[in-house]
Structure formats: structure tokens, C-alpha cells
SELUMGU-568284 format. One record per residue (C-alpha): x, y, z; residue in one letter. Coordinates in pm, whole numbers, plus 50000, padded with zeros to 5 digits. Each point is the difference from the previous one (the first is absolute). Last residue first. Layout:
SELUMGU-568284
XYZa
...
END
This chain:
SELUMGU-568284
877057291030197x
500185018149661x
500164970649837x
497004980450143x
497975027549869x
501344998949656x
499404961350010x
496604998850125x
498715030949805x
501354981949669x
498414967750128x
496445015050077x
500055020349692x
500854971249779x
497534976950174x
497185026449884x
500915000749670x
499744959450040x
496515005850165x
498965021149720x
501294980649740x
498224964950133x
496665022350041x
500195006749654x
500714963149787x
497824980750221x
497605031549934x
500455002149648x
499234958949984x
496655003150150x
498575033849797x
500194982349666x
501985014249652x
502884976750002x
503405014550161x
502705026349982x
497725029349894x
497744996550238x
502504994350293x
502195027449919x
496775021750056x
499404984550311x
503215005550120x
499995032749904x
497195008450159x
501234985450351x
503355017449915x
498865031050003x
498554999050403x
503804986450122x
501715028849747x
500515019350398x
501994968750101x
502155005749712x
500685033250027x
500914999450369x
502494970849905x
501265024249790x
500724991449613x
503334995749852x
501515000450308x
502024963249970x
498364987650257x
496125006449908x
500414987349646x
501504969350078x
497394994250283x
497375004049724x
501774979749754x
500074973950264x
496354998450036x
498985006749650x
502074968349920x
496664978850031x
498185023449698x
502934987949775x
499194961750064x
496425006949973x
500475017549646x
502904972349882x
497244972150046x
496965020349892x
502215004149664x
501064966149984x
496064985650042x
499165021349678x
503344991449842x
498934959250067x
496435000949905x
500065019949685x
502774967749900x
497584974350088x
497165014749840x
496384996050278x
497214979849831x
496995012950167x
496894986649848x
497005025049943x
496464982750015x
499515013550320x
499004988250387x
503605005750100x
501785030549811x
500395027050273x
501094973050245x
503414992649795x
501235032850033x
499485003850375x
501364964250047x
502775013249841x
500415030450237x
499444982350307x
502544971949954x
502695022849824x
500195028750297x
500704971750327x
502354975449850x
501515015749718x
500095034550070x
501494995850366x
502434976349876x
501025029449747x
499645023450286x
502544975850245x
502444994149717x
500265037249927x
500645003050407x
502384975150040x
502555013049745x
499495038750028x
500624984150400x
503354979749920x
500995025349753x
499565028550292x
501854979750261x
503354995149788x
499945030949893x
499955013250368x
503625000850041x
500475023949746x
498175024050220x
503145006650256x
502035006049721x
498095023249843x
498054992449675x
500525007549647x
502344976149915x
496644974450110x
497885010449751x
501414974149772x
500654977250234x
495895005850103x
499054992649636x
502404967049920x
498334986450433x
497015008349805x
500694979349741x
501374971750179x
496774993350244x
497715004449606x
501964968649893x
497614976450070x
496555020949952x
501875006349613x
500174965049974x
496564994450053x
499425028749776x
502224986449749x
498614963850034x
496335016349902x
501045016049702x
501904965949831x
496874984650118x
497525027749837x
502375000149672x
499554962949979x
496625000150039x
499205027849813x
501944983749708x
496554982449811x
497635031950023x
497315003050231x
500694980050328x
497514995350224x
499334995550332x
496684981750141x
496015006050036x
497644970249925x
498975002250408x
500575034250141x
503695007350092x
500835007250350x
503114977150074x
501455012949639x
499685031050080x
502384993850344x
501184976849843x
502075020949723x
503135002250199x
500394969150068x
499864981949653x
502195026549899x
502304989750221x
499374964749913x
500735006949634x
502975017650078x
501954974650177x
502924991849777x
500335040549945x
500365004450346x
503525000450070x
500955016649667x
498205028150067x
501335003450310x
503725002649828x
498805022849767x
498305023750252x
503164999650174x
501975007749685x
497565024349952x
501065014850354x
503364993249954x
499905022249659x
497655028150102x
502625004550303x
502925000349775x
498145026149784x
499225023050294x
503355001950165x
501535009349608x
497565031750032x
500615009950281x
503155000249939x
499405020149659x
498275024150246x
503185004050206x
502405005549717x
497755023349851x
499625018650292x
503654997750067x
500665012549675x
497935028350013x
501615011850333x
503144998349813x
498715023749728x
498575023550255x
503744998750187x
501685005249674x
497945029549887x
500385017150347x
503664997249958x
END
């Protein structure tokens, strides 16, 4: 008997982790389907993407300096590269409403209904630190880079495709950094850290947002602290809601 109910017990585990399992793989699929479908969309208008995302270099270029291109397909690739991102951007609402469905089992009844809120703010949020990056982080920092060679002999003739996956990557790290406030009053409701806890990590995190900021962006003291002082005032937002909400609850 005690044999049968272990072996049982393995099956359900099994059972349940091959669920898991088949949940995950039709969420991959929609959400490269999604990332298909955006792809797709903006494929047509890749060149004046691109053409949009590189001005802010491109709008503080020294005279004689321009984009290059250094082997005959890297403008084709970079294109191709470029509408995938935009179409990534596009489809990045449906992929986190794919994540939170798939958390979502998982949840009580009364916190399923919040799905619906959490993928509209993981949504908003990454949008608002990529817009954040691009507007107010990409002016200063190029013109940083471009300063250091006026007056010399050395022109700047910036790769088109070194361009586009460095400006991704401070992209996708600004939009990450922006969900810190949510993932912070995630973390506080569900118990996996204290509220107490967290307030008390409030003279950590001001290190470790400037360490986060040094190694996410270019080496110069003006863009770490636009990228810095953002995280500690979005930690900081966390807190405030998380207190907000767990206070208004027990009322």
C-alpha cells in the first residue's frame, strides 16, 4: 500500500510538471507568433526605424563623420534586425499578458483578477524606461562620446549594426529597470520578502543602483546618474505603493 501511494504521488508529479511543461510551450508559441506577426508589420518600414533610432548619434556627429556599413549584407541583416526589435516593442503587451496566464493557475481567485492590471503596467512601464532611454539617456551620452574626439585628427565613423545591439541593450536595460516598481510591490504581497525588509534594504539599494548603473551604461559620470537616481526613486515608489495598499487593507 505504501508503495502504491509513493508511486501515485510520482505520477502526479510527473503529470503535473509535464503540464507545466505543455503550458510553457504554447505560450513560447503565441508569443513568437506575436513577435512574428509584429515583425511582419514593420518590416516595410525598417529603414525609417532605423533611421530614428540612430539620430540621436546621428544629430551629434562631427562634420565628415557618418554610418557605415562594413561588409556588403550588414545592411540587410541590420534592417531585417531592426524590424524585429520594432516588432518585438509591438508585441511585447501580448507577451506579458502569455507570462502572467501562465502564472496565473497559480494564483487565488481573488488575484486572478489582477492579471489584467499587472500586463497593462509590466506593459506601460517597459515602454516608459525605453522612452526614458531614448529621449533623455541617448542625447547626453552620445554627445559625451562624440565630444572626446572634437579638435582631433580621428574621424568617428560609427558601424550600423554595433550601433543598433548597443542602443537595444540600453533599450531592454531601462525598460527592465522601470518594472522595479511593480516587482517590488509583487514581492512585498505575496510574502516573499517583508515589507519591513524591504524598507530596511532602502540604504543598499542606493549602491546598488549605482553599481547597476556602471555596468549598464557608457563609462561617464552623467548618464550613471540619469540611470541611478531613476532606480532609486522607482525602488522607492515600490515601497510607497506596497505600504499604501497593505495598509489600506487592513482598514
Amino acid at each position: 500500500m505504501l508503495a502504491r501511494n509513493k508511486m501515485t504521488e510520482k505520477n502526479n508529479k510527473d503529470g503535473t510538471f509535464l503540464y507545466h511543461l505543455q503550458e510553457m510551450r504554447k505560450c513560447l508559441i503565441k508569443s513568437l507568433l506575436a513577435l512574428l506577426i509584429g515583425f511582419g508589420s514593420t518590416a516595410y518600414f525598417s529603414k525609417e526605424i532605423y533611421a530614428y533610432l540612430a539620430s540621436p548619434l546621428a544629430s551629434v556627429l562631427p562634420e565628415g563623420s557618418y554610418f557605415i556599413a562594413v561588409h556588403p549584407f550588414e545592411g540587410w541583416v541590420t534592417y531585417l534586425k531592426t524590424a524585429l526589435i520594432a516588432g518585438f516593442f509591438i508585441a511585447l503587451p501580448y507577451i506579458f499578458w502569455q507570462v502572467w496566464m501562465f502564472v496565473a493557475p497559480g494564483l487565488y481567485k481573488n488575484e486572478k483578477r489582477w492579471v489584467l492590471v499587472f500586463v497593462i503596467l509590466t506593459s506601460v512601464l517597459f515602454m516608459v524606461g525605453a522612452f526614458f532611454g531614448y529621449f533623455y539617456v541617448f542625447p547626453y551620452a552620445f554627445e559625451f562620446f562624440t565630444s572626446v574626439l572634437q579638435d582631433t585628427s580621428i574621424v568617428f565613423l560609427p558601424q550600423m549594426n554595433s550601433y543598433l545591439g548597443f542602443s537595444f541593450k540600453l533599450l531592454l536595460a531601462f525598460g527592465v529597470i522601470f518594472e522595479l516598481p511593480l516587482i517590488v510591490f509583487v514581492v512585498a504581497m505575496t510574502g516573499l520578502v517583508s515589507l519591513k525588509k524591504l524598507f530596511a534594504f532602502q540604504k543598499y539599494m542606493i549602491v546598488v543602483s549605482f553599481i547597476i548603473a556602471a555596468l549598464l551604461t557608457p563609462p561617464d559620470v552623467i548618464t550613471q546618474i540619469i540611470m541611478g537616481i531613476p532606480m532609486i526613486l522607482l525602488y522607492e515608489l515600490g515601497l510607497f505603493c506596497a505600504w499604501l495598499f497593505k495598509r489600506n487593507k487592513k482598514d
